[in-house]
C-alpha atoms as an extended CHARMM CRD file, in Angstrom:
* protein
*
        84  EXT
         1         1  UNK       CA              0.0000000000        0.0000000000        0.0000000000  PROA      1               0.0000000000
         2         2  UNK       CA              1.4000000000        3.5830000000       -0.9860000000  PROA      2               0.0000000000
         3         3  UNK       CA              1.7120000000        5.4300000000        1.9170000000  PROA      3               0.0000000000
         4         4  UNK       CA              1.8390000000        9.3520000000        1.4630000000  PROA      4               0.0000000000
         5         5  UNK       CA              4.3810000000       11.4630000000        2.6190000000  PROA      5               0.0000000000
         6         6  UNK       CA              4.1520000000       13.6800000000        5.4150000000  PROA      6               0.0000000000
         7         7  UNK       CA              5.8340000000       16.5960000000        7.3050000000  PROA      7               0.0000000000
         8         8  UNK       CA              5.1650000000       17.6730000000       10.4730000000  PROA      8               0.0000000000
         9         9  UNK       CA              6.7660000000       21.2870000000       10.8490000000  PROA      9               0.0000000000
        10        10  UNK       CA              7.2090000000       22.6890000000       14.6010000000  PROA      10              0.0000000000
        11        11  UNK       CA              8.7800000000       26.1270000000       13.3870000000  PROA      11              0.0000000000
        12        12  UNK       CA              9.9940000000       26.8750000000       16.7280000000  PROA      12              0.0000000000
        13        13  UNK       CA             11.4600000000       23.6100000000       18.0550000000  PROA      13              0.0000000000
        14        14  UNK       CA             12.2770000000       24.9790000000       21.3070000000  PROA      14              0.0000000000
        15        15  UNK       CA             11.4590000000       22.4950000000       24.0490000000  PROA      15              0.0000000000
        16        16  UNK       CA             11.0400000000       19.5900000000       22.2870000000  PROA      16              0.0000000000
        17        17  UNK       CA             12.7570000000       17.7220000000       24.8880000000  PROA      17              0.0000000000
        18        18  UNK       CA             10.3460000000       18.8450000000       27.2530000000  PROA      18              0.0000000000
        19        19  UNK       CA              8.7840000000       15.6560000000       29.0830000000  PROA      19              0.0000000000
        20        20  UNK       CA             11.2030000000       13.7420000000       26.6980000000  PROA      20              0.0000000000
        21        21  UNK       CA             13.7620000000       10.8860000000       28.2580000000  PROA      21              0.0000000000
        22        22  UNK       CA             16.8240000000       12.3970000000       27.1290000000  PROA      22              0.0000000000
        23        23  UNK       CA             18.6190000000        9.2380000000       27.6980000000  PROA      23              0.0000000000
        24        24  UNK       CA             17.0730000000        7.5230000000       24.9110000000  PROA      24              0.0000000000
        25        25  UNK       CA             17.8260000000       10.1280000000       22.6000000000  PROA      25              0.0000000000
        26        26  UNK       CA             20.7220000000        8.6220000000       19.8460000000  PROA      26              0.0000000000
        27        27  UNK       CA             23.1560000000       11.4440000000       19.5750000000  PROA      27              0.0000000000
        28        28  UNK       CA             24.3000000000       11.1110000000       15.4300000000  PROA      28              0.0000000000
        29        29  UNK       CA             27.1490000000       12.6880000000       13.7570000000  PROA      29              0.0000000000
        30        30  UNK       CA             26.1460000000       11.8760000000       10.0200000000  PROA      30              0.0000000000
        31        31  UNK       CA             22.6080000000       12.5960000000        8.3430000000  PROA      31              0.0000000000
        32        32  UNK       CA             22.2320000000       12.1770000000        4.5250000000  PROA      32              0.0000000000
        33        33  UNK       CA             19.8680000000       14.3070000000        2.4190000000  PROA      33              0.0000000000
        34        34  UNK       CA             19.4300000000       13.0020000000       -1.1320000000  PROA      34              0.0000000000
        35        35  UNK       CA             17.2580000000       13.4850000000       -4.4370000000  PROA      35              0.0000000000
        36        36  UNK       CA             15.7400000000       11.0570000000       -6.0100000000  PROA      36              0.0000000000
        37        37  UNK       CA             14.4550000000       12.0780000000       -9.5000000000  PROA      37              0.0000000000
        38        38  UNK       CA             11.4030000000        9.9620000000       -9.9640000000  PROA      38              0.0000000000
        39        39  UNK       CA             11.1100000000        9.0210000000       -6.2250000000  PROA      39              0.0000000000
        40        40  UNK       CA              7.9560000000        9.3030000000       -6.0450000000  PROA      40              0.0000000000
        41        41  UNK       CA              4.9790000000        7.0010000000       -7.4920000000  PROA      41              0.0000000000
        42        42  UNK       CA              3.8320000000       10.1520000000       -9.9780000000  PROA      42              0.0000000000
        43        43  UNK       CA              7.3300000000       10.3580000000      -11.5790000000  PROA      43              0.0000000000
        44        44  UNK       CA              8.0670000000       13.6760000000       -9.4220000000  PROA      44              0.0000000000
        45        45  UNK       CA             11.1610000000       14.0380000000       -7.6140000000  PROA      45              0.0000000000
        46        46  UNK       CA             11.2800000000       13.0430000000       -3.5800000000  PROA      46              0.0000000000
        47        47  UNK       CA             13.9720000000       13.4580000000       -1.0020000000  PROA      47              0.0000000000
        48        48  UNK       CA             15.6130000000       10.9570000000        0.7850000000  PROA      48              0.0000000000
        49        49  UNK       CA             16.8350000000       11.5690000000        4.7150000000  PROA      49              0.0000000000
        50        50  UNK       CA             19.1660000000        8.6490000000        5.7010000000  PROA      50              0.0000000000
        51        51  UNK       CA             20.2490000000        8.8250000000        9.7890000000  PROA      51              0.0000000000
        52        52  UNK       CA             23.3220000000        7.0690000000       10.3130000000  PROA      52              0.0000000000
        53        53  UNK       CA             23.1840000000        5.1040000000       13.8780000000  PROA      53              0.0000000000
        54        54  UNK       CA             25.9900000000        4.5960000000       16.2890000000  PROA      54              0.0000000000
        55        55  UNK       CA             25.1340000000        0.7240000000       16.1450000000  PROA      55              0.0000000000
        56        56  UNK       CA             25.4580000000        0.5790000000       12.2120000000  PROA      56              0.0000000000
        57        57  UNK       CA             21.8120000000        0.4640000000       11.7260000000  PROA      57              0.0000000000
        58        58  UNK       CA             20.2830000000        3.3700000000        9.9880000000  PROA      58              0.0000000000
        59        59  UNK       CA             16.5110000000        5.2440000000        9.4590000000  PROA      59              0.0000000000
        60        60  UNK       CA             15.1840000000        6.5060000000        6.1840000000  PROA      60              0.0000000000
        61        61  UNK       CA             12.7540000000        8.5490000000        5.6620000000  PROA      61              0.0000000000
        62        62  UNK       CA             11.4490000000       10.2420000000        2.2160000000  PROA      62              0.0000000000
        63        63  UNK       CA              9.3950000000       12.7800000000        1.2350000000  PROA      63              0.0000000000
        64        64  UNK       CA              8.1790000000       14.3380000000       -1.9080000000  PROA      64              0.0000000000
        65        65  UNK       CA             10.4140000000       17.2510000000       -2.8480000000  PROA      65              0.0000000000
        66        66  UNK       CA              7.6850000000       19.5380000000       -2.9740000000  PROA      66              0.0000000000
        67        67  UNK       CA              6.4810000000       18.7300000000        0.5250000000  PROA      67              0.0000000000
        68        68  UNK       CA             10.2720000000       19.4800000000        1.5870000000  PROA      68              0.0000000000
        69        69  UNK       CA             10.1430000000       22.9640000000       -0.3590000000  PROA      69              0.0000000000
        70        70  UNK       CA              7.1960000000       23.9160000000        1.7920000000  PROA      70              0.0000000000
        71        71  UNK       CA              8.7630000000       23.5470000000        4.6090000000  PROA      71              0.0000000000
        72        72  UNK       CA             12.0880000000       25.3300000000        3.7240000000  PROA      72              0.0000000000
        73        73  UNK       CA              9.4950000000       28.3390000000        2.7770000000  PROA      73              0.0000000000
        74        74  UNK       CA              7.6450000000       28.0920000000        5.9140000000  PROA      74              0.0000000000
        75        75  UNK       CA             11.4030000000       28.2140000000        7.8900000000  PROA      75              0.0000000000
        76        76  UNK       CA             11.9150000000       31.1450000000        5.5940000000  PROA      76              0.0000000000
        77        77  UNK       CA              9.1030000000       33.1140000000        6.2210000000  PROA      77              0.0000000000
        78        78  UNK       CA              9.3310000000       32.2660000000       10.0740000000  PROA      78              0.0000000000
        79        79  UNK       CA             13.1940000000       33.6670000000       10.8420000000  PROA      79              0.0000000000
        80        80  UNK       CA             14.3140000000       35.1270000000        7.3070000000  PROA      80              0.0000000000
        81        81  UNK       CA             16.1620000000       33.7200000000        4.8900000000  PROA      81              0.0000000000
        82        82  UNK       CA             20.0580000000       33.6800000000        6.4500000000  PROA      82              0.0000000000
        83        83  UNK       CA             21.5380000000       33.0350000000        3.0070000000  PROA      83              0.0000000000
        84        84  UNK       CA             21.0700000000       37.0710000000        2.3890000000  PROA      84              0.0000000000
């Protein structure tokens, strides 16, 4: 079954570790972001997140690239665009 994808943006993050167990949060040091042309089942471009863990395994996650763009222009309109 095709599963959509979907973003949830918090564009202010701060205290997300609120109520969180901080010890079972996996500290990583490498996160892939990568197109995929035709990723998705209409032929359209996606993005691919890959998460690197410490114990070799790893966590992928994709998303249409569109969905992705959206929420770089929410980020944007939120604090500014720092590129400028």
């Amino acid at each position: 079954m095709y599963r959509y994808p979907i973003i949830r943006i918090i564009l202010d993050g701060e205290g997300m570790g609120t109520g969180r167990d901080m010890g079972k949060a996996i500290p990583l040091n490498t996160m892939v972001i990568a197109g995929l042309p035709g990723g998705m089942v209409s032929g359209k471009p996606s993005i691919m997140f890959v998460f690197d863990l410490p114990d070799g395994r790893w966590v992928f996650a994709e998303t249409s690239l569109a969905l992705f763009l959206n929420a770089a222009d929410g980020f944007v309109a939120y604090y500014g665009d720092p590129r400028t």
